[in-house]
Kinemage of the C-alpha trace (Angstrom):
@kinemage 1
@onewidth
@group {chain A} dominant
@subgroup {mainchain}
@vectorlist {calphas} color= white
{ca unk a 1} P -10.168 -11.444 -2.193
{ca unk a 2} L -9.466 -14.080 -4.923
{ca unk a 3} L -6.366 -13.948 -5.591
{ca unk a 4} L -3.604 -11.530 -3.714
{ca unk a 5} L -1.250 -12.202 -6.388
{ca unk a 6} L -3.548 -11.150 -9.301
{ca unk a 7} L -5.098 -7.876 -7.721
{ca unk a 8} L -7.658 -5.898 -9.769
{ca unk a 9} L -7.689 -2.343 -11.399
{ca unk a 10} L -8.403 -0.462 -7.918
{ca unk a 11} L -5.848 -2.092 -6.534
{ca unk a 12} L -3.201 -2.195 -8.537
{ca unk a 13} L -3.766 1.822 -8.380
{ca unk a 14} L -3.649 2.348 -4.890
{ca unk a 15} L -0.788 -0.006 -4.286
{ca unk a 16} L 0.741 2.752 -7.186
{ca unk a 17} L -0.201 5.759 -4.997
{ca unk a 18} L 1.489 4.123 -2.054
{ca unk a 19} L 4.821 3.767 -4.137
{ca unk a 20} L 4.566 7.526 -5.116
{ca unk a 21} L 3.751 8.737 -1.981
{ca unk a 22} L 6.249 7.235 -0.212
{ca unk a 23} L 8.941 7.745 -2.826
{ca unk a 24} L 7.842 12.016 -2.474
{ca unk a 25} L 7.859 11.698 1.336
{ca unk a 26} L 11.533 10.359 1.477
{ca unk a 27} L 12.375 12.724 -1.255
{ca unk a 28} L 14.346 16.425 -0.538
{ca unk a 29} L 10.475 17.603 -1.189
{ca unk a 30} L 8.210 15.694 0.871
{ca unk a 31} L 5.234 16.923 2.032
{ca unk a 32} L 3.404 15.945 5.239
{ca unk a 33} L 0.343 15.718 2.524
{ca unk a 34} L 2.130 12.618 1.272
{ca unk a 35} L 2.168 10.673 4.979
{ca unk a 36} L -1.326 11.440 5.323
{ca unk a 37} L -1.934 10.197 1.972
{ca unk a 38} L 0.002 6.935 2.842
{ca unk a 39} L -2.157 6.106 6.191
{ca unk a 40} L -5.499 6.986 4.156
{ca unk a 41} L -4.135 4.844 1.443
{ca unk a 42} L -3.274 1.626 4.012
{ca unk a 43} L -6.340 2.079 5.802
{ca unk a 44} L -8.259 1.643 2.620
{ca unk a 45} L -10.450 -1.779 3.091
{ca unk a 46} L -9.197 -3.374 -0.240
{ca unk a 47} L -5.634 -2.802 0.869
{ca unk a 48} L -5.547 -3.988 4.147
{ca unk a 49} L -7.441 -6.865 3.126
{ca unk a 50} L -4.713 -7.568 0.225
{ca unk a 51} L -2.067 -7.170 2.864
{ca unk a 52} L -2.862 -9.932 5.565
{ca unk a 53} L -3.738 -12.408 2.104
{ca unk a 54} L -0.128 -11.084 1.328
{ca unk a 55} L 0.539 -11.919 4.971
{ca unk a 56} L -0.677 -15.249 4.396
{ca unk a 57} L 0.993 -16.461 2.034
{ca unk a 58} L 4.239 -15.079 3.791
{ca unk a 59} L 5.193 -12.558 0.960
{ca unk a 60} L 5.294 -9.336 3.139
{ca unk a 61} L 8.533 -8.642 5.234
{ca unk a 62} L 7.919 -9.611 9.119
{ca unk a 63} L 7.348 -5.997 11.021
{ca unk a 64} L 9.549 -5.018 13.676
C-alpha cells in the first residue's frame, strides 16, 4: 500500500460497503446477509492490509 490515507477506487468502495452494511445491520431491518457481508468485506486482502497501515500510523481505535 502507498499511502493508507489516499486509498484508491476499490477501496474507497469497499470501505463504503462496510459503512452501509453496518449502518443496515444496526438498523430495525438488518439482515444476517449484511454481517456476512461485513466479515467478507474485512477479510478482503486490500482491506485488511489498509487497516494495520491504518494501525500504523495509530488512526484506528485500540480493540478491546
Amino acid at each position: 500500500m502507498s499511502d493508507p490515507l489516499e486509498p484508491g477506487l476499490t477501496l474507497l468502495v469497499k470501505l463504503g460497503s462496510i459503512a452501509v452494511h453496518a449502518d443496515e445491520g444496526l438498523g430495525s431491518k438488518g439482515h444476517v446477509f449484511d454481517l456476512r457481508a461485513l466479515s467478507s468485506i474485512l477479510s478482503d486482502p486490500e482491506v485488511v492490509e489498509w487497516l494495520a497501515a491504518m494501525d500504523a500510523l495509530a488512526l484506528l481505535p485500540v480493540r478491546r
